[in-house]
VMD Tcl script that draws the C-alpha trace (Angstrom):
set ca {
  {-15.60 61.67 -17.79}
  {-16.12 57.65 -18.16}
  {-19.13 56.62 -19.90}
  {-21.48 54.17 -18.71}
  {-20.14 51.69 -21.77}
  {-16.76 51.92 -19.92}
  {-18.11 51.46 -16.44}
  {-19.98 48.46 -17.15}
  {-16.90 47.07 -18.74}
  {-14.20 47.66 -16.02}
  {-17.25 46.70 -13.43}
  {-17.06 43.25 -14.94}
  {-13.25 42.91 -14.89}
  {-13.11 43.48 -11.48}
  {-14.89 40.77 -10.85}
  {-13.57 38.69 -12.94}
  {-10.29 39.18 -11.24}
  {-12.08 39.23 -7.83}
  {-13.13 35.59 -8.86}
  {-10.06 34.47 -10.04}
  {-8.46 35.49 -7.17}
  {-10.97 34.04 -4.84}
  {-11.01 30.49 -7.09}
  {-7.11 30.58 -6.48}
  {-6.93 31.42 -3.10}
  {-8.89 28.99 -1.73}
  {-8.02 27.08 1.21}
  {-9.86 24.20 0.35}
  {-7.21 21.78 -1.88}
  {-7.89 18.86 -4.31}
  {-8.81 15.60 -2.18}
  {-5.31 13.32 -1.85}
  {-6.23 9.76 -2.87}
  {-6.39 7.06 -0.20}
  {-4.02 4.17 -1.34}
  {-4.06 2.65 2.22}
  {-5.73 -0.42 1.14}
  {-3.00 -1.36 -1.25}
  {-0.70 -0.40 0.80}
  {-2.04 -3.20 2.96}
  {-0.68 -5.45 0.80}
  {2.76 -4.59 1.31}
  {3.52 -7.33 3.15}
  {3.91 -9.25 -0.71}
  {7.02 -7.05 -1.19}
  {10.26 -8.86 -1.17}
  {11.78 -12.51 -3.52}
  {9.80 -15.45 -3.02}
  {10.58 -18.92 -3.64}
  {9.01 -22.18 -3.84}
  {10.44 -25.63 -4.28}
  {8.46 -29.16 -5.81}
  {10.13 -31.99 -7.35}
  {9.40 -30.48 -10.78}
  {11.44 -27.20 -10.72}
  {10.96 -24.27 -8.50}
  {9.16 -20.92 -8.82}
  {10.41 -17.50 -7.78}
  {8.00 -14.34 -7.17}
  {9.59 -10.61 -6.77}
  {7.25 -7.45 -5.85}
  {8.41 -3.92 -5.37}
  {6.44 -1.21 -5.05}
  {6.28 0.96 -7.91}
  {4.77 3.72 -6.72}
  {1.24 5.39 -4.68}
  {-1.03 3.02 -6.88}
  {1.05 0.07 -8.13}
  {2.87 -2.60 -7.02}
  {5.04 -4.38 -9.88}
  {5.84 -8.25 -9.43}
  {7.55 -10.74 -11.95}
  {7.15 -14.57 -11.08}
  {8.96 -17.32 -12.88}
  {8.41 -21.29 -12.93}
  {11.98 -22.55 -13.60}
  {12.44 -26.54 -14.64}
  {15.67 -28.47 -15.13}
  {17.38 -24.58 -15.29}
  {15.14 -23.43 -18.10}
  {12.37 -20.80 -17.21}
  {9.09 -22.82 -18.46}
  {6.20 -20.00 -17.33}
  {7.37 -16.43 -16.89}
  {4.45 -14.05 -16.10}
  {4.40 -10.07 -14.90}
  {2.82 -9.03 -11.94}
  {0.50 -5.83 -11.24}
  {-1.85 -4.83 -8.23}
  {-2.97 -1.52 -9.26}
  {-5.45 0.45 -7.00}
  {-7.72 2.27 -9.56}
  {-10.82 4.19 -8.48}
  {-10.86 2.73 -4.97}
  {-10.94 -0.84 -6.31}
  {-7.40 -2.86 -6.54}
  {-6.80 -5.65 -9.17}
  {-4.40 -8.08 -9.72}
  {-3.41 -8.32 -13.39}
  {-1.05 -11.11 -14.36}
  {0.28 -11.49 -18.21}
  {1.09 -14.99 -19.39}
  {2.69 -14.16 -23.20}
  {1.92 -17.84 -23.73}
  {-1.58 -17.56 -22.59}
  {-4.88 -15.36 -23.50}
  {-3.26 -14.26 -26.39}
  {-0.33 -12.38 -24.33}
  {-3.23 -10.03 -22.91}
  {-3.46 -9.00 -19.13}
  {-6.28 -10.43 -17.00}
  {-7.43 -8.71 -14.42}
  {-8.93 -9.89 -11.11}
  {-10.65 -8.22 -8.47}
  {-9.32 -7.55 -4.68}
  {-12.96 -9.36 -3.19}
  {-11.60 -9.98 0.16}
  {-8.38 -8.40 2.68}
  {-7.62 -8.61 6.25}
  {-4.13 -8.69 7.94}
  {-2.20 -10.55 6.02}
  {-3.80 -12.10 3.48}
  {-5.97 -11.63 0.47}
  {-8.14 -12.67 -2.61}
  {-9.10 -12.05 -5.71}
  {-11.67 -13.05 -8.45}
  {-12.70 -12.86 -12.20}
  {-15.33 -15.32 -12.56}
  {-15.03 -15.23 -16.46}
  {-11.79 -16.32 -16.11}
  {-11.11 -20.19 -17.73}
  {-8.71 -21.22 -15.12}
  {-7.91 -19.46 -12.40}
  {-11.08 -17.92 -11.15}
  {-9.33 -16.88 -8.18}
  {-5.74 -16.45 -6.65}
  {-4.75 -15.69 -3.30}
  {-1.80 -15.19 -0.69}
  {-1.83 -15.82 2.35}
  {0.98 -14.48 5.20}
  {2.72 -17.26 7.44}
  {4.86 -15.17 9.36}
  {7.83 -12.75 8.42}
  {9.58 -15.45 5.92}
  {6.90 -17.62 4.49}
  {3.63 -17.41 1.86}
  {1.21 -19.47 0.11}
  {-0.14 -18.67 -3.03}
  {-2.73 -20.55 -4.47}
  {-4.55 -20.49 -7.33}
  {-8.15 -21.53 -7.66}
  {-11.54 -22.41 -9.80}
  {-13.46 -24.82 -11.82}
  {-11.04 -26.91 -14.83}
  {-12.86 -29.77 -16.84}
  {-16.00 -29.67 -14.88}
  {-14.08 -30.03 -11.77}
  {-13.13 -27.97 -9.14}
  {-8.94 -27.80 -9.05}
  {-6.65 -25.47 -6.43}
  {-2.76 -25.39 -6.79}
  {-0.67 -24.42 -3.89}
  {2.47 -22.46 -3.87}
  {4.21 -22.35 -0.58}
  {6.97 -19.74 -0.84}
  {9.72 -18.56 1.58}
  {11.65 -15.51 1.58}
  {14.48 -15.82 -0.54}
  {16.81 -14.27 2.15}
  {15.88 -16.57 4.62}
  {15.64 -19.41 1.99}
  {19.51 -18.90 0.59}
  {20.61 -18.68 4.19}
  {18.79 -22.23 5.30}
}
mol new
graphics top color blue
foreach p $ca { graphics top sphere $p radius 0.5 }
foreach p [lrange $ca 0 end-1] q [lrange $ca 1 end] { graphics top cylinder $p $q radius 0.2 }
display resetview
């Protein structure tokens, strides 16, 4: 009654649906990505501020979402904002980097640095191609209080700038 044309035919579309049914059925699921070492850095979250005879500076982070935490910091002199950079640690591929954009500097591109070193509360990171900073890092001091400093070689020499922030809650209410 069938011929062996037709047989062959609805042979191979059973298992064709077989396959696709086994393929979509399976129990095993797409790997979730680990974000935990990012989320290490949580700690950054929250309104900074720092104080200096010159002006202040204020830093904000928020998490964004799984892979990004979004930040906006501000150098503010005699009431007029004189730096104003955004803020990203991204976690891409496993590695994290910490891209700041300056419009006024590099052309208004981002630059990114490296995570190179983490534990508790406190971290680095690096782009040695970078003209000046080479490095930037924060550093916990408790619940209420940072430092941020920035780091590398400038004219020949080697030059670090210190930011020591407190939370702005705890600032406004001192």
């Amino acid at each position: 009654m069938f011929t062996n044309r037709y047989k062959t035919w609805a042979f191979k579309g059973i298992l064709v649906l077989l396959g696709a049914h086994f393929f979509s059925c399976s129990s095993e699921q797409e790997p979730k990505l680990d974000y935990s070492e990012l989320n290490r850095l949580s700690w950054l979250c929250g309104d900074w501020q720092a104080t200096s005879e010159e002006g202040y500076s204020v830093e904000h982070w928020e998490k964004a979402n799984d892979s990004t935490f979004l930040g906006l910091s501000m150098w503010i002199v005699d009431e007029d904002t004189s730096i104003e950079e955004s803020l990203q640690l991204i976690q891409r591929n496993g590695v994290i980097y910490y891209i700041p954009t300056v419009p006024d500097q590099n052309e208004g591109a981002p630059v990114s640095f490296t995570l190179t070193g983490s534990q508790n509360s406190a971290c680095v990171f690096e782009n040695a191609t970078h003209d000046f900073p080479q490095q930037i890092s924060y550093s916990s001091i408790g619940q209420d209080s940072l430092v941020a400093e920035i780091s590398g070689i400038r004219n020949g020499k080697l030059h670090s700038v210190q930011f020591r922030m407190r939370n702005q809650m705890n600032y406004m209410s001192n």
